[in-house]
Structures are given as structure tokens and as C-alpha cells.
C-alpha positions in Angstrom: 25.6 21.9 -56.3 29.1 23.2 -56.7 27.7 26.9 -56.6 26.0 26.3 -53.0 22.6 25.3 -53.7 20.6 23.9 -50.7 17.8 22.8 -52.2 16.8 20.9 -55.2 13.3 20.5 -57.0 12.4 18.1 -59.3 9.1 16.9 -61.1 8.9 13.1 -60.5 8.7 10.5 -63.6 4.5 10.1 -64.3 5.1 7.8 -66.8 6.8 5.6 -64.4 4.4 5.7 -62.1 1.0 5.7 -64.2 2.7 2.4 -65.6 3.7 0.8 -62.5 7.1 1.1 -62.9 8.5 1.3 -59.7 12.0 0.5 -60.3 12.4 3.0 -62.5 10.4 5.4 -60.5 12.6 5.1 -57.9 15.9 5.1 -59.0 15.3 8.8 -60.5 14.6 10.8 -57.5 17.5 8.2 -56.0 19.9 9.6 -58.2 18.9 13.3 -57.9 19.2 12.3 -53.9 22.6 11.2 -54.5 23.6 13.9 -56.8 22.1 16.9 -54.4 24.7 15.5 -51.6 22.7 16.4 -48.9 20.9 19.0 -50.4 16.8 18.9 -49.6 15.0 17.6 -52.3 12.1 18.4 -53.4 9.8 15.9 -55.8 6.9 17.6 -57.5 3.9 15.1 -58.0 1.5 17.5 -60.6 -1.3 16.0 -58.8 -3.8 18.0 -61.7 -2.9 15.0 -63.7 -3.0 12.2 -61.5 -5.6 9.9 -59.5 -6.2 9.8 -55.9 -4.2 6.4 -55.9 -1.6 7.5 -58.4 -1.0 10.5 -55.5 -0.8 7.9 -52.4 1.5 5.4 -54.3 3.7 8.5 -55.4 4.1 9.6 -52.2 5.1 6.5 -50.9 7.6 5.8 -53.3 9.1 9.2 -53.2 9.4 8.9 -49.6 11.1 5.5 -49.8 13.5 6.8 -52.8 14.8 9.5 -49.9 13.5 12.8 -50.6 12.9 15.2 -48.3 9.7 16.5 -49.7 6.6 15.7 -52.0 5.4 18.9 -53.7 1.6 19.3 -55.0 2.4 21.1 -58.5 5.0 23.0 -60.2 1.8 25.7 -60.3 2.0 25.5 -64.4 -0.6 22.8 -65.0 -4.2 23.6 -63.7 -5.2 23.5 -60.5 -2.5 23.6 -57.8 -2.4 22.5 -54.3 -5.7 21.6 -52.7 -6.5 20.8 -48.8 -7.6 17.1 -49.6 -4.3 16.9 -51.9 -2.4 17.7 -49.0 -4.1 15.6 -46.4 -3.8 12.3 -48.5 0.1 13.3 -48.7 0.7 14.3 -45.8 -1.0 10.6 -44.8 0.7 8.8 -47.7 4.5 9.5 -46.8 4.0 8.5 -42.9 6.5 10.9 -41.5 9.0 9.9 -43.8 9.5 13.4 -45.5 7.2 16.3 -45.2 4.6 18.3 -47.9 4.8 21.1 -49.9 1.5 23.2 -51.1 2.0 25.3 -54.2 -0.1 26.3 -57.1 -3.0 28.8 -56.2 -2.7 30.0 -52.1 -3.4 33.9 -52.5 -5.0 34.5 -48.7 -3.4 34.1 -45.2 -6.3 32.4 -43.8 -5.6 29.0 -46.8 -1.9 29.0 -45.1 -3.6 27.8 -41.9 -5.4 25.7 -43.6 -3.0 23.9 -45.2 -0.6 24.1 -42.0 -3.4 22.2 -40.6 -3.7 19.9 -42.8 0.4 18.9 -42.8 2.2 20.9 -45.5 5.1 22.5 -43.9 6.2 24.2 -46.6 4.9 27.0 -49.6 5.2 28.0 -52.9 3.6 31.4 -53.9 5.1 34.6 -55.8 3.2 36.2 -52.9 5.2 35.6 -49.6 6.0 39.3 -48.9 2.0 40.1 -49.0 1.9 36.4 -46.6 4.0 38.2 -44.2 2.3 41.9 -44.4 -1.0 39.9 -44.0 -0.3 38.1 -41.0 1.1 41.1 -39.5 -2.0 42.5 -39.8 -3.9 40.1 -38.6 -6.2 40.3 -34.9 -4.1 38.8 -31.8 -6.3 35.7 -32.0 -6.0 35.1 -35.0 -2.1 35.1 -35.3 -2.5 33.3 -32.5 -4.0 30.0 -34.6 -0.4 30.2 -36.2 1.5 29.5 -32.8 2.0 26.0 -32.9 3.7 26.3 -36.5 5.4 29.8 -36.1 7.4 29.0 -32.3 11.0 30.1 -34.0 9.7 32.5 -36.1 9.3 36.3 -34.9 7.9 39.0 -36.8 9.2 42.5 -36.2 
């Protein structure tokens, strides 16, 4: 934090939550809250190695401990960030933070998708070919973007 960091990603405690733990649970990411100082931060569920209602009570708690985001995966265990995943976060945390998708989006057209289905956020190594991509893209179908690109310009 001291050298300027604006954003802070963590991997929440499974453990703690696969055993109920909820205390616990939440006084982590509360402490990482506290210790960003205003920082976003970021909790990473690694939804590969949980169950559907593992994922919902996750994203609930994360959401009450503060954070500013729930993150499907850190993209190192299997899978990575599916549309379902994202839907049940995106209904789990109520408008109390928002979603990240990350692990596995390679085309422009699964960015919609997932726009769609509430993750505001990406994680990808491939951003630069994102961009390139939706340059290239017909009028109407940049035009599916609007709603989520209005501040954005592309030159």
C-alpha cells in the first residue's frame, strides 16, 4: 500500500468456508479491507473447487466482509470463469460489490457474454488482442457493447 497500489487481490479462506466457519471467514478479507485503506479488493473464490452453494454463501459473505469484488479463479486451478459461475455471483452478492471473470475467456464474443451475465470486470493475458478484436468487429456488433462501453472510446 505504501508504494501506491490501488488494488488488492486475495484468494478467500476455503477451509473456512467448506467448514462453516463464518467468523473466521470473515474476519480475513476484513482485515485485508482494512489493511488496503481504501484500496479495491478483490476476493478470489476458485470456484473449480467448490459447490454451487459453497459459491452463493461465499459470495455473500465476501460481500458482507466489504470487498469490492468476488473473482471466479486465480486461472491456476482447472477450469476458470464460466457464464453460470458468474450469474449465481453476480445474483449471490445483491449489488453489494460486483464480479470478476478470469480463467479461460480467449474470444471477444465470451466478453459479451459475460458482460451480460454481470461480471464487470476481466482477467486474461489477452487484453491487447480484446481490444484489436473489438476494433474489428461489424458496427452492430460493437454495438451489443454500448450499454457497458459508454466512457470508453476506442481510437
Amino acid at each position: 500500500m505504501d508504494l501506491g497500489a490501488q488494488e488488492i487481490d486475495m484468494v478467500m479462506n476455503i477451509p473456512a468456508l467448506k467448514n462453516g466457519e463464518q467468523a473466521l471467514f470473515l474476519e480475513d478479507i476484513e482485515r485485508v479491507v482494512r489493511a488496503a485503506r481504501g484500496a479495491k479488493v478483490k476476493v478470489i473464490l476458485e470456484n473449480f473447487y467448490l459447490t454451487q452453494e459453497e459459491k452463493r454463501r461465499a459470495c455473500q459473505w465476501i460481500a458482507q466482509a466489504g470487498a469490492d469484488f468476488v473473482k471466479t479463479s486465480t486461472a491456476y486451478a482447472d477450469g476458470g470463469a464460466t457464464l453460470d459461475d458468474v450469474r449465481l455471483m453476480y445474483t449471490a452478492v445483491a449489488g453489494q460489490c460486483q464480479v470478476k471473470a478470469a480463467g479461460g475467456i480467449r474470444k471477444i464474443g465470451e466478453i459479451l457474454g459475460f458482460l451480460q451475465a454481470g461480471a464487470r470486470r476481466f482477467g486474461s493475458t489477452r487484453t491487447d488482442q480484446f481490444v484489436e478484436a473489438f476494433k474489428g468487429l461489424p458496427e452492430d456488433q460493437r454495438a451489443a457493447f454500448g450499454m457497458f462501453l459508454e466512457d470508453l472510446s476506442f481510437g
